[in-house]
C-alpha positions as YAML, in Angstrom:
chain: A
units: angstrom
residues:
- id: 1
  name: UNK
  ca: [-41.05, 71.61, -18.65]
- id: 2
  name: UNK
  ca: [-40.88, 68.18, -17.74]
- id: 3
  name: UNK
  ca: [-40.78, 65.31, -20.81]
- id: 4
  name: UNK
  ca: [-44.36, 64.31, -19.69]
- id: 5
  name: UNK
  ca: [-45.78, 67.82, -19.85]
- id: 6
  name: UNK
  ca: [-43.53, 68.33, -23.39]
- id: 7
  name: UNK
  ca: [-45.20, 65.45, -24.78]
- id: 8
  name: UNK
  ca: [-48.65, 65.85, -23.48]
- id: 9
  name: UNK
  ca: [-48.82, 69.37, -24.82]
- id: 10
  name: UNK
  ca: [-47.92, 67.75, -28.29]
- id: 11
  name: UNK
  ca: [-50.52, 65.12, -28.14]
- id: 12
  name: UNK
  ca: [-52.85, 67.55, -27.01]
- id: 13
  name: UNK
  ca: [-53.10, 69.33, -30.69]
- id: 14
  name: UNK
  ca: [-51.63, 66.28, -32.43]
- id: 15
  name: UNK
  ca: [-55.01, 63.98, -34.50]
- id: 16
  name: UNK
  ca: [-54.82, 60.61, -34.45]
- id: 17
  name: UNK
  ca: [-52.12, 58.54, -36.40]
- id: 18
  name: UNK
  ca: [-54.06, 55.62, -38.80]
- id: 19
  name: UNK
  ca: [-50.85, 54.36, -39.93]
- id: 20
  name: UNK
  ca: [-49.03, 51.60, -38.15]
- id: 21
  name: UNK
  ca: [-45.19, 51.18, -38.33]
- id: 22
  name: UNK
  ca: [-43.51, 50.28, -41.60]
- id: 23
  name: UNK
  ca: [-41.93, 47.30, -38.80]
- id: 24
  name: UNK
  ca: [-45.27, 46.09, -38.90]
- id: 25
  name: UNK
  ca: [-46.60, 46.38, -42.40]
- id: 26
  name: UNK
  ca: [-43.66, 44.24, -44.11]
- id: 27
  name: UNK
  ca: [-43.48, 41.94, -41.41]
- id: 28
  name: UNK
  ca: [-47.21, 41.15, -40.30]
- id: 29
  name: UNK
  ca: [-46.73, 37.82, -41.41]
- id: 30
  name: UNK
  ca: [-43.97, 37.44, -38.54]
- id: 31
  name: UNK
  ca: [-46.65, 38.28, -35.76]
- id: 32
  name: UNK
  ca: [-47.70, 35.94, -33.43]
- id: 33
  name: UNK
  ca: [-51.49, 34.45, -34.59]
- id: 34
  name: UNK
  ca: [-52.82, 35.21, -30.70]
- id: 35
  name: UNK
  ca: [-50.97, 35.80, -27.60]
- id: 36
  name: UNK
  ca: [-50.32, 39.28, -25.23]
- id: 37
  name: UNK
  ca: [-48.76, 42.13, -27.42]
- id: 38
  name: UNK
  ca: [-47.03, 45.38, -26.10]
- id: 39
  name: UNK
  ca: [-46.50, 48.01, -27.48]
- id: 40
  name: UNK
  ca: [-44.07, 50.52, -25.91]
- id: 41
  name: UNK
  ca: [-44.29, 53.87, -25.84]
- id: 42
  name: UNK
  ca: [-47.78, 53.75, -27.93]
- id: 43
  name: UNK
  ca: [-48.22, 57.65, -28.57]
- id: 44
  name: UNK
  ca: [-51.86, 57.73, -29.76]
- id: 45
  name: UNK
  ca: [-51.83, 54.18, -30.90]
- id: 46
  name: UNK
  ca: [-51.68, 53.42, -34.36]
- id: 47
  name: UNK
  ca: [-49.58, 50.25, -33.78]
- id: 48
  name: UNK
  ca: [-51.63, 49.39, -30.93]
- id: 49
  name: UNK
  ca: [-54.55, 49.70, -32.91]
- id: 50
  name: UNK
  ca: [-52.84, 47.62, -35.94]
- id: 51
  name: UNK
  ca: [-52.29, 44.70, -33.36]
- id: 52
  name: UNK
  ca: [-55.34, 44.30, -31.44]
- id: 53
  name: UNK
  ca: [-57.05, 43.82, -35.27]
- id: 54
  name: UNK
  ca: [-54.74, 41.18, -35.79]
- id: 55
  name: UNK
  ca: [-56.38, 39.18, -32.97]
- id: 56
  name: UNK
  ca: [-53.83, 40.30, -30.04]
- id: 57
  name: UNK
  ca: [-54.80, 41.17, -26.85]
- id: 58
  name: UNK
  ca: [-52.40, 44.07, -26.42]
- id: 59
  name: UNK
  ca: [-50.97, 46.67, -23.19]
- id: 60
  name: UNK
  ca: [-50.20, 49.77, -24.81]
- id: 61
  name: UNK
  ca: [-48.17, 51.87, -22.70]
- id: 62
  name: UNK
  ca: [-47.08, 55.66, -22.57]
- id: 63
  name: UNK
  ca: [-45.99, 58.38, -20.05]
- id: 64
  name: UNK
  ca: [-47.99, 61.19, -21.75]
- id: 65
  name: UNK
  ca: [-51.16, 60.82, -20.37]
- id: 66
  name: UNK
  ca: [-53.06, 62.59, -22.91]
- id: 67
  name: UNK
  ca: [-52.27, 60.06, -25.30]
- id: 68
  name: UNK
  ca: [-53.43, 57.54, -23.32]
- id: 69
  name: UNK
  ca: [-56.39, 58.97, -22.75]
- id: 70
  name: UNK
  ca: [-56.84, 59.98, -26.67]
- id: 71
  name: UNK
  ca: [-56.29, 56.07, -27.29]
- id: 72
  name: UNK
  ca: [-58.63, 54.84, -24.30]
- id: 73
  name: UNK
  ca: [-61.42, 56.94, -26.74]
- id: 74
  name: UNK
  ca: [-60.54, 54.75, -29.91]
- id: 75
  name: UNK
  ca: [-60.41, 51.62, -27.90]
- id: 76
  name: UNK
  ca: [-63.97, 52.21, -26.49]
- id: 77
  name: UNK
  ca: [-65.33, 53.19, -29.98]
- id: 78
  name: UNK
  ca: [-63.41, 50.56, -31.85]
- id: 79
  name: UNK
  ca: [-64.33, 47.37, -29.00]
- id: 80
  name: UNK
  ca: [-60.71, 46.33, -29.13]
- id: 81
  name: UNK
  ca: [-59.09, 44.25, -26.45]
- id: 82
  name: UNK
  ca: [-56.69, 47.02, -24.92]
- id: 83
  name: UNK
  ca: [-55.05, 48.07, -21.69]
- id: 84
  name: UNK
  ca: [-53.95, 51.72, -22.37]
- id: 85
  name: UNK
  ca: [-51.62, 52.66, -19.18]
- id: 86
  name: UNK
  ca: [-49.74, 55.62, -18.49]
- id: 87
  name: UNK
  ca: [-46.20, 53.75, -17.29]
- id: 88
  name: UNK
  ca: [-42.73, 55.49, -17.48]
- id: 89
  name: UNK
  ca: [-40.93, 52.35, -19.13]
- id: 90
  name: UNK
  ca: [-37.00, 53.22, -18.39]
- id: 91
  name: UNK
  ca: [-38.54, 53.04, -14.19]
- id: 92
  name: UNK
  ca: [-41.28, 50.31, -14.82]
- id: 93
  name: UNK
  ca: [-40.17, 47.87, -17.59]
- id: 94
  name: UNK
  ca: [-42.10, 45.07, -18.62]
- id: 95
  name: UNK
  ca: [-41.99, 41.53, -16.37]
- id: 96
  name: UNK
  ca: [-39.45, 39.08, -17.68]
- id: 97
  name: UNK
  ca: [-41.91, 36.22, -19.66]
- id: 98
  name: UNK
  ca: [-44.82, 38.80, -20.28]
- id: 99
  name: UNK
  ca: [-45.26, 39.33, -23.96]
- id: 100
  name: UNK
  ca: [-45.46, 37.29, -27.36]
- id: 101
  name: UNK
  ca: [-45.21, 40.18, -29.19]
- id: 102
  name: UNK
  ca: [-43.26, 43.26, -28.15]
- id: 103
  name: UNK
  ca: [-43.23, 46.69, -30.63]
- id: 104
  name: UNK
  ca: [-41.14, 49.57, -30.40]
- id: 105
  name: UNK
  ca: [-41.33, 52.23, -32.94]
- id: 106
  name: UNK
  ca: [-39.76, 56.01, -32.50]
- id: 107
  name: UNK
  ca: [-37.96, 55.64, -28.99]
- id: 108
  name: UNK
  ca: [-34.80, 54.91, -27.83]
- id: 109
  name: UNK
  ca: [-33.73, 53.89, -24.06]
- id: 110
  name: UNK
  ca: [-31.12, 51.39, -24.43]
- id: 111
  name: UNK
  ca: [-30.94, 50.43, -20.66]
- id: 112
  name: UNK
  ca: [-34.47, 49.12, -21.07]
- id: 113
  name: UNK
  ca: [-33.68, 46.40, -23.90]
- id: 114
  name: UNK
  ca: [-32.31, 43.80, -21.72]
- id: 115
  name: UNK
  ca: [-35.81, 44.17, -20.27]
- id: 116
  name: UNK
  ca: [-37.82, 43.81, -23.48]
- id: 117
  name: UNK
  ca: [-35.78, 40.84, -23.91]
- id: 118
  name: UNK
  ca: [-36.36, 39.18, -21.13]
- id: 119
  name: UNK
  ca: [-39.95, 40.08, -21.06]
- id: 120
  name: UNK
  ca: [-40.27, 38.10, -24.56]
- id: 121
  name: UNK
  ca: [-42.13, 34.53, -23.82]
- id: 122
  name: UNK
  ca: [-40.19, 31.48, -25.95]
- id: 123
  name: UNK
  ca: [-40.75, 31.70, -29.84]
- id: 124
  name: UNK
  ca: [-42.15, 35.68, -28.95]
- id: 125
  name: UNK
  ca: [-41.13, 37.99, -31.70]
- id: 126
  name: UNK
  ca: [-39.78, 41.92, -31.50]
- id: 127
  name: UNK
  ca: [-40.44, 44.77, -33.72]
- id: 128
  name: UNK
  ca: [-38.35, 48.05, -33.41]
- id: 129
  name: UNK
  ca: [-37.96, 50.64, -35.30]
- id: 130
  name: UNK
  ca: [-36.21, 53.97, -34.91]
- id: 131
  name: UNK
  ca: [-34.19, 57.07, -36.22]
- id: 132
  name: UNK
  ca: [-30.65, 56.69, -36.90]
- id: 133
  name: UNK
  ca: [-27.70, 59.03, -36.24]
- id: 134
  name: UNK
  ca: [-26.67, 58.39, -40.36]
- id: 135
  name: UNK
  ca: [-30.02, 60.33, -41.51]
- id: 136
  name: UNK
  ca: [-30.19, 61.35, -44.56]
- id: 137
  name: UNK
  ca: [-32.94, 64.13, -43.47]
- id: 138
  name: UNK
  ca: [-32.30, 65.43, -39.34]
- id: 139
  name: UNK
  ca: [-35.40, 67.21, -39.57]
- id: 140
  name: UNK
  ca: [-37.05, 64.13, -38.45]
- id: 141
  name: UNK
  ca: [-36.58, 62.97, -35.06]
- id: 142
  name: UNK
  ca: [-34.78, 63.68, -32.30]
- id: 143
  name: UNK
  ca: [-31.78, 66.53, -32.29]
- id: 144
  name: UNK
  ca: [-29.92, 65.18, -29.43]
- id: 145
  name: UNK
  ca: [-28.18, 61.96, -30.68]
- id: 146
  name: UNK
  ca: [-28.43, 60.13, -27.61]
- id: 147
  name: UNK
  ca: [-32.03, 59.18, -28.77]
- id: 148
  name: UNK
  ca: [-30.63, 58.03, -32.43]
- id: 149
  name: UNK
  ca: [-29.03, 54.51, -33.31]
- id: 150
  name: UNK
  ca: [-25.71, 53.98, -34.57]
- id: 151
  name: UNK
  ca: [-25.24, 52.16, -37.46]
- id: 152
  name: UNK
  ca: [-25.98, 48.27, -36.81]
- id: 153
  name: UNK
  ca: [-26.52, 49.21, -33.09]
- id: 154
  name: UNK
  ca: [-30.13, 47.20, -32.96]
- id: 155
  name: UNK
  ca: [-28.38, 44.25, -34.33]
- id: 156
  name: UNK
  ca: [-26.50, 44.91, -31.33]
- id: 157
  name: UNK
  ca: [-28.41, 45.68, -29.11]
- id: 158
  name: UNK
  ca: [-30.89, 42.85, -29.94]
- id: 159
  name: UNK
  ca: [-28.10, 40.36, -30.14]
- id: 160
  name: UNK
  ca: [-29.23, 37.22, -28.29]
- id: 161
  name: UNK
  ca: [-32.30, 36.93, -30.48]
- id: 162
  name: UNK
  ca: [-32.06, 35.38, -33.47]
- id: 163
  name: UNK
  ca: [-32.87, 37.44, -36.20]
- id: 164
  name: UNK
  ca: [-35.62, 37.79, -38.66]
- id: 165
  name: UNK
  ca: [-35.55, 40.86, -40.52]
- id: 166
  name: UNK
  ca: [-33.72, 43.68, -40.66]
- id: 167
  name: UNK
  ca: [-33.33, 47.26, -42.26]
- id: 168
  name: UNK
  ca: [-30.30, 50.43, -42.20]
- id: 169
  name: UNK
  ca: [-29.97, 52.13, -45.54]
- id: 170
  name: UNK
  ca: [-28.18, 55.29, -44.21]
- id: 171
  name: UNK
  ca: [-26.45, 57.20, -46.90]
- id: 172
  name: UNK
  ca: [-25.95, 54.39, -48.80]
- id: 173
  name: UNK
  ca: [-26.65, 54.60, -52.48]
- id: 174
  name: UNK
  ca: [-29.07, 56.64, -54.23]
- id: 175
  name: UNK
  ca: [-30.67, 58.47, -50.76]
- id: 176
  name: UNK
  ca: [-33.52, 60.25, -52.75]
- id: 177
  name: UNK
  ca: [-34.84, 56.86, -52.80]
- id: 178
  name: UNK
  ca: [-35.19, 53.88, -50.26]
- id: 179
  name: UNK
  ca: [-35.79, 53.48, -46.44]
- id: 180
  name: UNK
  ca: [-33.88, 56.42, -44.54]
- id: 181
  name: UNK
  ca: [-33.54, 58.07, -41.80]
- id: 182
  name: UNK
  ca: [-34.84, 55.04, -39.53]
- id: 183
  name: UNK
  ca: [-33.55, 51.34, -38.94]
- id: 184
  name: UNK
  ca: [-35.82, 48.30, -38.26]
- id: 185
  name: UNK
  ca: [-35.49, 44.77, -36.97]
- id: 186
  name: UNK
  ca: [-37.57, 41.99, -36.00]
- id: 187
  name: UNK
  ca: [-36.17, 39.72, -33.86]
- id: 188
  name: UNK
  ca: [-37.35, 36.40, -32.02]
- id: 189
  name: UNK
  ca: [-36.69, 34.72, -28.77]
- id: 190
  name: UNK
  ca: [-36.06, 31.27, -28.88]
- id: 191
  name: UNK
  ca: [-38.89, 28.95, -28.67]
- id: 192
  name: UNK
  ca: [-39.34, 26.20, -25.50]
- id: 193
  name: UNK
  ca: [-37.31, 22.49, -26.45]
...
């Protein structure tokens, strides 16, 4: 079965996620007041969702169709300025100078970050979070570890933005407690002058 069919088939049976990104939630004060928003690899489009309320006119892109479709139905319903689009990102990434606001939450292709970076407008802002190889529970998220971080690989990664927040507890500590099992970051390009 192909990764589009795979993920399809779980969005077929899958109800509709309310909750946005912790990324988002602790840093909605770092999102841009108006502007173009994407958010990358959507799913059904809680973060989508999340950022069109905040006054962003957002593209919301996914390679499962029926998730686009599922979030093309909330959209409608909802009157929120959204272009769902099925788009295979790691063939079609965004256009360099696109976006004030990019998100990224659950997915890893690293050949497609000097993409998102480039595709950030001067002063635009970054939010990605996803599962790390140091998880404290591997239930969650992807079993092949290609698709998992190493530790401090999004500050990395994300390197020739300057940074604004950023999250990795690991094993660290006291793990019954705390952020695991994912990093975040927010990041920003640097502004024009």
């Amino acid at each position: 079965m192909k990764d589009a069919d795979r993920w399809d088939e779980r969005y077929r049976t899958a109800k509709s996620s309310v909750n946005p990104a912790q990324v988002l939630l602790e840093n909605r004060h770092l999102l841009p007041q108006r502007g173009r928003a994407l958010d990358l690899a959507c799913g059904l489009g809680a973060n989508t969702l999340f950022l069109a309320e905040q006054g962003l006119h957002v593209s919301a892109w996914d390679f499962s169709s029926v998730a686009i479709e599922k979030l093309r139905a909330a959209v409608r319903v909802r009157k929120l300025p959204v272009i769902p689009e099925v788009r295979d990102v790691t063939s079609q990434p965004p256009e360099p100078n696109s976006f004030d606001a990019i998100v990224v939450t659950r997915f890893l292709d690293r050949s497609i970050i000097p993409h998102l970076i480039a595709a950030l407008l001067p002063g635009g802002v970054i939010f990605y979070q996803t599962f790390l190889l140091e998880a404290v529970d591997k239930t969650i998220g992807p079993k092949d570890p290609v698709f998992r971080l190493a530790q401090n690989e999004l500050l990395e990664l994300f390197g020739p933005l300057r940074l604004l927040f950023y999250r990795e507890e690991g094993r660290a500590g006291d793990i019954s407690q705390g952020f695991r099992n994912e990093a975040m970051l927010v990041a920003r390009n640097s502004p024009r002058g």
